[in-house]
C-alpha positions in Angstrom: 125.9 -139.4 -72.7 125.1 -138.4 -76.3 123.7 -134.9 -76.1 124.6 -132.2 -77.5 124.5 -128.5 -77.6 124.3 -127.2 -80.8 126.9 -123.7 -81.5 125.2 -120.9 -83.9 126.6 -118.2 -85.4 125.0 -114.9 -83.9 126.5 -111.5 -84.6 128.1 -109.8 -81.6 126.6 -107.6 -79.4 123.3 -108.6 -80.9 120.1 -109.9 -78.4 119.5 -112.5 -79.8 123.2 -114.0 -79.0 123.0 -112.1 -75.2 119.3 -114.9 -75.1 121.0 -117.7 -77.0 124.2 -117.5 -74.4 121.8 -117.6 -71.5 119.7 -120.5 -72.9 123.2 -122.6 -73.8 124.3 -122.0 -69.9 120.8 -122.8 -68.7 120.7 -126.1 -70.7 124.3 -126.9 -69.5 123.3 -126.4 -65.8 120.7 -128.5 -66.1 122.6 -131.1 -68.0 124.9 -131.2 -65.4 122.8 -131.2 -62.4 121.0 -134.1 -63.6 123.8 -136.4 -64.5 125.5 -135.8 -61.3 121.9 -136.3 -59.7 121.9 -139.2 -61.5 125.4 -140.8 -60.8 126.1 -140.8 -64.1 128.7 -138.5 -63.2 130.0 -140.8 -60.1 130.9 -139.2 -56.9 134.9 -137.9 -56.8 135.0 -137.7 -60.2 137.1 -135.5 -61.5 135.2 -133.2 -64.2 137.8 -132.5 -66.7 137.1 -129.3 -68.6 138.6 -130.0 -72.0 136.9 -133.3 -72.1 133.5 -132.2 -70.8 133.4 -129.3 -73.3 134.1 -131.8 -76.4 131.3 -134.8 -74.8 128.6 -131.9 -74.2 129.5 -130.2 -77.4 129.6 -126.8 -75.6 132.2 -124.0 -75.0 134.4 -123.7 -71.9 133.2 -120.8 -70.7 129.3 -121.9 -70.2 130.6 -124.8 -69.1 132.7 -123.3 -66.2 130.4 -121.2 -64.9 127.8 -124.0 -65.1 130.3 -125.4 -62.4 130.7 -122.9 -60.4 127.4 -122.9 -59.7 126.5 -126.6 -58.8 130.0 -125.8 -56.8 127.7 -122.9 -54.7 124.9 -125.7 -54.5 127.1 -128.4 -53.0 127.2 -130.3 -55.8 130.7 -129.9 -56.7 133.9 -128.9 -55.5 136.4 -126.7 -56.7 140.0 -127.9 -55.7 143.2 -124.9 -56.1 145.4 -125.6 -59.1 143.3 -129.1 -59.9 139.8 -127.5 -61.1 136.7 -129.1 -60.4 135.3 -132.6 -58.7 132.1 -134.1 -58.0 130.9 -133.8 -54.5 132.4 -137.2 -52.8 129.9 -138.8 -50.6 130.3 -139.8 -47.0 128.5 -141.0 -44.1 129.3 -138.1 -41.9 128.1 -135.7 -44.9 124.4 -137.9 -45.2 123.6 -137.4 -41.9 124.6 -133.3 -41.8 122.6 -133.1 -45.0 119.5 -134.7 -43.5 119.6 -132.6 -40.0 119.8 -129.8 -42.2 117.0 -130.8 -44.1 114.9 -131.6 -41.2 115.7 -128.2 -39.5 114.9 -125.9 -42.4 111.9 -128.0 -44.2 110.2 -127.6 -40.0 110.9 -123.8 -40.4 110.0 -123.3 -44.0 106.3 -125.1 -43.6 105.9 -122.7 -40.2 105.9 -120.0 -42.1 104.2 -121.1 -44.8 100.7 -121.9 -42.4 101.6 -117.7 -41.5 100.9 -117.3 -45.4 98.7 -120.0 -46.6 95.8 -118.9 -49.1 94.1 -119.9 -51.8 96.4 -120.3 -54.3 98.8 -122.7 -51.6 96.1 -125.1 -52.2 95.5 -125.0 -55.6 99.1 -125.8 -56.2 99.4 -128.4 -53.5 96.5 -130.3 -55.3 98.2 -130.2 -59.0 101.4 -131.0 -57.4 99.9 -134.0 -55.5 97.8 -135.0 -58.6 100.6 -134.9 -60.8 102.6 -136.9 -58.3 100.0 -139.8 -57.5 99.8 -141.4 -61.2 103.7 -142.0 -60.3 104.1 -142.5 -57.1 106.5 -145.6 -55.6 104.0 -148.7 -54.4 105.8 -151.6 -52.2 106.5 -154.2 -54.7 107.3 -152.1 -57.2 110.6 -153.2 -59.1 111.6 -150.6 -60.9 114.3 -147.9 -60.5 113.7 -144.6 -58.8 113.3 -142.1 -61.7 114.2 -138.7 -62.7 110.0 -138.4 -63.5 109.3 -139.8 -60.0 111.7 -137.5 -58.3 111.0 -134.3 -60.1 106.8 -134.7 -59.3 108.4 -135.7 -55.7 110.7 -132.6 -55.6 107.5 -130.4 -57.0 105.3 -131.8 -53.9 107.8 -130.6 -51.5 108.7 -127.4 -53.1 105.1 -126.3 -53.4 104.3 -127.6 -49.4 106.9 -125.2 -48.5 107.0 -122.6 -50.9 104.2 -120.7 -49.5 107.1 -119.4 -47.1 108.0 -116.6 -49.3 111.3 -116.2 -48.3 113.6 -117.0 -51.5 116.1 -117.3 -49.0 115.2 -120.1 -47.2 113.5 -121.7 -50.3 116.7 -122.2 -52.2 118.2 -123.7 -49.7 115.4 -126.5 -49.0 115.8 -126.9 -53.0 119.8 -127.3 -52.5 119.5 -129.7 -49.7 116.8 -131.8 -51.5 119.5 -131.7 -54.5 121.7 -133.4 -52.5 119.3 -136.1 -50.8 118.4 -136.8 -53.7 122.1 -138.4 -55.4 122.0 -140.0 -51.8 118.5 -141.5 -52.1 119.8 -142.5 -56.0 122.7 -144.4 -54.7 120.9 -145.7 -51.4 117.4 -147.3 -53.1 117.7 -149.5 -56.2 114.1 -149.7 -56.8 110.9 -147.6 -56.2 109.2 -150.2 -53.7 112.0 -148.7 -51.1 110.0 -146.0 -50.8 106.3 -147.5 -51.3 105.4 -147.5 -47.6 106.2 -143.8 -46.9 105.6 -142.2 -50.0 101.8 -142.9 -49.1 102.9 -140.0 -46.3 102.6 -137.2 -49.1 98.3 -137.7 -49.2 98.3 -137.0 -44.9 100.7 -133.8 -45.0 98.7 -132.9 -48.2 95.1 -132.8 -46.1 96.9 -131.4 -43.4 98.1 -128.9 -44.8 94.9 -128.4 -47.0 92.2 -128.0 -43.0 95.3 -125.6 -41.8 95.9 -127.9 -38.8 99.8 -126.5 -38.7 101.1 -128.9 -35.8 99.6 -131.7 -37.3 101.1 -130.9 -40.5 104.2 -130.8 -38.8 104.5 -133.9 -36.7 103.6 -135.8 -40.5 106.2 -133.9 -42.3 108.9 -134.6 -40.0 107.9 -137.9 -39.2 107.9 -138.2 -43.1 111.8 -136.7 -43.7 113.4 -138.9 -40.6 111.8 -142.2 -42.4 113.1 -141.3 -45.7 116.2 -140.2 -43.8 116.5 -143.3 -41.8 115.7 -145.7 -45.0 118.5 -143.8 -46.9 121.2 -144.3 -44.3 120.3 -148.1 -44.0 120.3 -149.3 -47.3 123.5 -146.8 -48.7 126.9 -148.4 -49.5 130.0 -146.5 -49.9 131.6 -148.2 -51.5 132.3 -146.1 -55.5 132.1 -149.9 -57.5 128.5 -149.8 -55.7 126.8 -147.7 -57.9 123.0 -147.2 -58.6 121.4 -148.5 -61.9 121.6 -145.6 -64.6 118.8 -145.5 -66.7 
């Protein structure tokens, strides 16, 4: 992978090292969460400490933690007396992962027509904007990037975030996480989800006139297409393995 975090030297007990510490573990979550994301880190994988520490250039103790949390966000499991694995992928797990999904992004946008303002739209028009200049067409041949999916992730997150319930909001986020490797593995190229991605403009105007059941009915209509195109194209097979990039 090539990247690497750089040590410094910062006296102890100082705030500067208490900030650098937290930006190091920050960067390493990240790191993490978008090579397994990714598949660069394959599903099953064992994550060796020792070894990840010396490729990432970064201490164990960062690193562990950085673990334990993708291990709270389903991202990776932690096995007694054998350390840590990257989430396997299954079948059975897809489809509990998108009836989750379903379930809670339905309950998250209900609440968010109880709150919706001003401000909702405002940042459901920059997150559409900035989603449009890059979002899939049919035809298109190219892979299914970390861009593509982070504007994609930012529609969602801002449809639903008008919710206000931090609760419920990190756990759409966590679910979408883990559609997302799925949806990586499944769809080799962008023009998989050219058809529906034109669903995002609809649940957008929707939501924009405050017609709640409409919104609704597009939104889920929305996450069982992308659901159902996931489960029809994915292979299980670990030597079948999306295109990094």
């Amino acid at each position: 992978m090539g990247w690497m975090i750089g040590h410094r030297d910062v006296p102890a007990g100082s705030d500067r090292g208490v900030g650098d510490a937290h930006s190091l573990g920050e960067a390493m979550l990240l790191r993490l969460r978008a090579d397994i994301l990714s598949t660069d880190l394959a599903p099953g994988s064992k994550l060796a400490l020792h070894h990840l520490a010396r490729q990432y250039g970064i201490g164990i103790t960062p690193l562990r933690d950085a673990l334990g949390q993708l291990a709270g966000d389903g991202l990776v499991v932690m096995e007694s007396q054998k350390g840590f694995r990257v989430a396997p992928v299954s079948r059975e797990d897809l489809r509990d992962v998108c009836d989750i999904r379903l379930r809670v992004e339905l309950m998250a946008l209900d609440l968010a027509f109880d709150r919706a303002d001003a401000d909702w739209d405002r940042r459901m028009k920059v997150a559409h904007a900035a989603f449009i200049h890059i979002k899939a067409r049919v035809g298109e041949d190219t892979p299914i990037t970390a861009e593509w999916e982070e504007a994609h992730r930012e529609l969602h997150m801002t449809l639903l975030g008008a919710c206000a319930s931090p609760t419920l909001m990190r756990l759409c986020s966590q679910i979408h996480d883990r559609i997302h490797r799925y949806r990586r593995i499944a769809l080799p190229t962008k023009s998989y989800m050219g058809g529906i991605s034109d669903d995002h403009f609809e649940i957008s105007k929707a939501a924009h006139r405050r017609d709640r059941e409409s919104c609704k009915a597009l939104l889920q209509r929305h996450l069982v297409e992308s659901n159902r195109l996931i489960e029809e194209n994915i292979s299980f097979d670990t030597k079948a393995r999306a295109p990094r990039l």
